[in-house]
C-alpha positions in Angstrom: 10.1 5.8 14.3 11.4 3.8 11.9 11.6 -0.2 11.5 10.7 -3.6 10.0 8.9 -6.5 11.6 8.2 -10.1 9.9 6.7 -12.8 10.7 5.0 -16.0 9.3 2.9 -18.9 11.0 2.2 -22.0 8.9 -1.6 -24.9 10.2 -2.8 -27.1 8.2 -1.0 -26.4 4.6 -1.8 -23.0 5.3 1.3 -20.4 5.7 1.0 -16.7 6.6 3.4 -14.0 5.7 3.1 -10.7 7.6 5.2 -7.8 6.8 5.5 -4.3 8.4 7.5 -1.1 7.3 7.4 1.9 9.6 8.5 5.0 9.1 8.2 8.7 11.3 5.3 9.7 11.9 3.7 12.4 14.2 0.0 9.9 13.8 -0.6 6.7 13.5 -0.9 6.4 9.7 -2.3 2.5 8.6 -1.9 1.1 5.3 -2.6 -2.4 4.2 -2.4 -5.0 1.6 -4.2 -8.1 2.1 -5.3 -10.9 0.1 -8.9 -11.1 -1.8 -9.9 -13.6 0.3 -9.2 -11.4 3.6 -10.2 -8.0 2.1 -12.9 -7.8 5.2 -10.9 -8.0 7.7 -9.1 -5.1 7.2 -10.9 -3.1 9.8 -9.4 -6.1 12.7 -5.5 -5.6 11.1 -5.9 -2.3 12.5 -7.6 -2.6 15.7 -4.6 -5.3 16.2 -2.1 -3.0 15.4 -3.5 0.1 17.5 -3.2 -1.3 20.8 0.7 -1.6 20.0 1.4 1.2 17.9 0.6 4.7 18.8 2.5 6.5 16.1 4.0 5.9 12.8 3.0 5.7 9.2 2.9 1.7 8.8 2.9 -0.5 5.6 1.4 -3.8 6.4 1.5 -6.4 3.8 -0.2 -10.0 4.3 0.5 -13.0 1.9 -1.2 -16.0 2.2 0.1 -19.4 0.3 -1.0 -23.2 0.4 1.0 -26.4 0.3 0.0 -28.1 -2.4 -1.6 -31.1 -1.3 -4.2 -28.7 -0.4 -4.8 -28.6 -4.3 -5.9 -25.6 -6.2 -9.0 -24.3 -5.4 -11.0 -23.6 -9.1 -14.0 -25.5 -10.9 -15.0 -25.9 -14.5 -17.7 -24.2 -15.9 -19.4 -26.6 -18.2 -21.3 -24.4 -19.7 -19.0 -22.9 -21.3 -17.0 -25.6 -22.2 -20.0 -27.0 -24.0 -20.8 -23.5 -25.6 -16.8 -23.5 -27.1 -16.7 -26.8 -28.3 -20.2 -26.2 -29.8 -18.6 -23.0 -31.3 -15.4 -24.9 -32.4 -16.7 -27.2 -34.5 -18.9 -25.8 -36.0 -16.0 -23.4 -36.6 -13.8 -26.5 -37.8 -16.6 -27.8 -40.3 -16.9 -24.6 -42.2 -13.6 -24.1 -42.3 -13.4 -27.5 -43.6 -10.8 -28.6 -40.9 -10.7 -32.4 -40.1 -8.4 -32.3 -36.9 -10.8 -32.6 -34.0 -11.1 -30.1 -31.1 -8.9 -30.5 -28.6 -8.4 -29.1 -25.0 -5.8 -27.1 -25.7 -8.1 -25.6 -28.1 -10.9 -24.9 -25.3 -8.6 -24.0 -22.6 -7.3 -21.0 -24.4 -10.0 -19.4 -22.9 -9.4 -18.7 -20.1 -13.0 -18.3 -18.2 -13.9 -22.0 -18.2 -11.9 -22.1 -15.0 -14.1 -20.2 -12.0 -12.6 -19.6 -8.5 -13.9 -21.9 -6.1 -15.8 -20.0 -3.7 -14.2 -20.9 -0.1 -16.7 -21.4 2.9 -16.5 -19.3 5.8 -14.8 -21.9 7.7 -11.8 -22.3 5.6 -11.7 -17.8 5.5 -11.8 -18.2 9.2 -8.4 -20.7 9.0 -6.9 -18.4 7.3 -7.3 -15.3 9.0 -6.1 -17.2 12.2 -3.2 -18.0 10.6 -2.7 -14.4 9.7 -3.3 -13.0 12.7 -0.8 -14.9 14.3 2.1 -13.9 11.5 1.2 -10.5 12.2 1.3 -10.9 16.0 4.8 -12.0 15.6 5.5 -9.3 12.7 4.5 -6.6 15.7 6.5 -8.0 18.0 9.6 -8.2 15.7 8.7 -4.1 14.7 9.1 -3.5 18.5 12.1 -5.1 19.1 14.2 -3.4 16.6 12.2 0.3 17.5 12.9 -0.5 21.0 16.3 -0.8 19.6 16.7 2.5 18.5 14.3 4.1 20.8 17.2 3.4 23.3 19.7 5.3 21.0 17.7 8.0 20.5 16.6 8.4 24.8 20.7 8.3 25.4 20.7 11.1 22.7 17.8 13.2 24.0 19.0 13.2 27.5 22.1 14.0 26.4 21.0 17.3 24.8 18.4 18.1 27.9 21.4 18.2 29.8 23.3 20.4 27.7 20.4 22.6 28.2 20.4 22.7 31.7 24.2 23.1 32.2 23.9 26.6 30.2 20.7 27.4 32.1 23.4 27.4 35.2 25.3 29.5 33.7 22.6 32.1 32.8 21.3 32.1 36.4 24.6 32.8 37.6 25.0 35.6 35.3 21.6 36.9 36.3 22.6 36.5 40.4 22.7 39.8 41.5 21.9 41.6 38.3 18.3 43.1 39.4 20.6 45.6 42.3 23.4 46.1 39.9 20.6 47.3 36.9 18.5 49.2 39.7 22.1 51.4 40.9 22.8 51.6 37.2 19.3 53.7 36.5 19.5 55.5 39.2 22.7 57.1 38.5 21.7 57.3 34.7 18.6 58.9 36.0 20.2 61.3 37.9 22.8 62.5 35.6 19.9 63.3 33.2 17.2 65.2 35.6 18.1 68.1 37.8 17.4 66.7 41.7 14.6 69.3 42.4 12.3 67.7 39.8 12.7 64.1 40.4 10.0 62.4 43.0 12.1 59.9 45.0 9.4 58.1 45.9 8.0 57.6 42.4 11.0 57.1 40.5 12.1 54.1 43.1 8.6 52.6 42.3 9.4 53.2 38.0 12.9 51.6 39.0 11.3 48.0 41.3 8.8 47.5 38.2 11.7 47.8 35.4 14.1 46.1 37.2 11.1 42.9 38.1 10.6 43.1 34.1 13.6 42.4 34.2 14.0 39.6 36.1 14.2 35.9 34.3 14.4 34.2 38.1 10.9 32.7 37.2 11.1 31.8 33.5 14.4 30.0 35.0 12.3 27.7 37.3 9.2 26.5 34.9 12.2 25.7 32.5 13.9 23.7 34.9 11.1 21.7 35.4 10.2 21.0 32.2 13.9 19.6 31.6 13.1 17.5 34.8 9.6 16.3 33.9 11.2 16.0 29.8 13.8 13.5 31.5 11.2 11.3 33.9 9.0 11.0 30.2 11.7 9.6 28.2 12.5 7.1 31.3 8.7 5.8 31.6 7.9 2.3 29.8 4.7 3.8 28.4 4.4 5.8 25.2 4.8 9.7 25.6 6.2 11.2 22.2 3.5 13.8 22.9 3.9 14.4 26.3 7.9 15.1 25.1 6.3 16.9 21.9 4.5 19.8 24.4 7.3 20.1 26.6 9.7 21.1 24.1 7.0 23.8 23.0 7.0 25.2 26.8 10.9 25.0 27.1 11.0 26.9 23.6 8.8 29.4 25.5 10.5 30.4 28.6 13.8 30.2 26.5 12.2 32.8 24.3 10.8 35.0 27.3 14.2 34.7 29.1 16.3 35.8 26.1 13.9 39.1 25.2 14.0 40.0 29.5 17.8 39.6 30.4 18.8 42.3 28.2 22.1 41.0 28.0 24.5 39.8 24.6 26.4 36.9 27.2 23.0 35.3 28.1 21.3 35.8 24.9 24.3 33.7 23.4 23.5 30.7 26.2 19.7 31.3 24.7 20.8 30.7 21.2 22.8 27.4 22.5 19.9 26.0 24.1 17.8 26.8 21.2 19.8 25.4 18.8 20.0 22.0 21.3 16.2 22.5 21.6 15.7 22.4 18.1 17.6 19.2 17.5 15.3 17.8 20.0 12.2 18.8 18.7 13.3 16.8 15.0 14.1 14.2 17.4 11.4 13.8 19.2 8.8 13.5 15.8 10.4 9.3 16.4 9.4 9.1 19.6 6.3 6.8 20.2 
């Protein structure tokens, strides 16, 4: 399903800004960008994540800033600043410059300034900070799913519906069918074989087991019941895109088994209906958590 959460939670001159795109997804498919300084905690951005989001491929990205009384967070490495002005003058004397080194002329390279190394306390800071921007970055993603997870239950039950109502109107085009077909190859029967060569008994039996084959009063039921339990899933609270996901596979079934039994151009037209419904439910259903 698709969607975008943000969120962003400031302590101490530290500020946290979480950001999460989602898009459809038959998994739960993580990716993340987070700052050096958090790199480890990667494994914990998805643990938090999992116990809200079942499905979806998610882009998580995690910024981190400081104010800046907080000050920038490098050192000088005087050994190297020693080694270039060493290096510089003596460059300057053969050259026979008299303008002295300056820092301008030292700072233009760029490795006497080292990183300050952070302590484990001020990492830990940080990572609370950030854990709290992303709790409210996954609560903003589940509003605005919820959203359109609304849209797309009105539009699922709509076509589970549709279903059903031309389900009714096979089964009361197959009412009745399974005597009509049985009188119909009797009297086929007949006109074909002379009477003093046709067992009574035995062709009755052929006739009960054709016409049963025949008969779609079963398929009719388990369908039903899918379309009932397919309706209670999409009204629980809890997740159940897969639940929905086999469902449509077992109402594609008995639509498929109903169409080859009935034998009949007006219900294999209702078949082809539901199908087509069916189908637009199954594309639909890939967004459901």
């Amino acid at each position: 399903m698709t969607g975008f959460g943000r969120g962003e939670a400031s302590e101490e001159g530290i500020t946290a800004t979480v950001e999460i795109k989602s898009l459809n997804s038959r998994y739960l498919d993580l990716s993340t960008r987070l700052p050096q300084q958090l790199q480890d905690k990667e494994l914990e951005v998805k643990e938090l994540v999992q116990k809200t989001i079942n499905r979806g491929k998610l882009n998580i990205t995690v910024y981190i800033s400081e104010s800046d009384e907080a000050g920038p967070s490098i050192q000088i490495d005087e050994k190297k600043v020693k080694g270039y002005t060493r290096i510089l003058n003596d460059l300057r004397k053969i050259a026979g410059i008299d303008d002295p080194v300056t820092i301008s002329n030292i700072t233009q390279f760029g490795d006497v300034f080292v990183k300050e190394e952070e302590d484990e306390t001020v990492v830990e800071k940080k990572w609370s900070v950030a854990k709290k921007a992303l709790e409210d970055a996954l609560n903003s993603l589940l509003k605005m799913r919820t959203q359109e997870g609304n849209q797309l239950k009105n539009d699922l039950v709509d076509r589970i519906e549709f279903i059903d109502e031309n389900i009714e109107v096979i089964t009361n085009e197959t009412n009745g069918r399974a005597g009509e077909t049985r009188d119909k190859l009797l009297e086929r029967i007949q006109n074909l074989i002379e009477d003093d060569k046709i067992d009574e008994e035995r062709l009755e039996l052929e006739v009960a087991i054709l016409v049963d084959k025949m008969d779609v009063t079963e398929e009719i039921v388990r369908l039903r019941s899918h379309l009932k339990f397919f309706l209670e899933a999409v009204e629980q609270p809890e997740p159940a895109g897969r639940r929905l996901n086999f469902l449509t596979q077992e109402i594609n079934r008995e639509l498929n088994t109903i169409g080859s039994k009935a034998n009949n151009s007006d219900i294999a037209q209702y078949v082809v209906k539901c199908k087509e419904a069916l189908e637009q439910i199954r594309e639909q259903v890939q967004n459901v958590e």
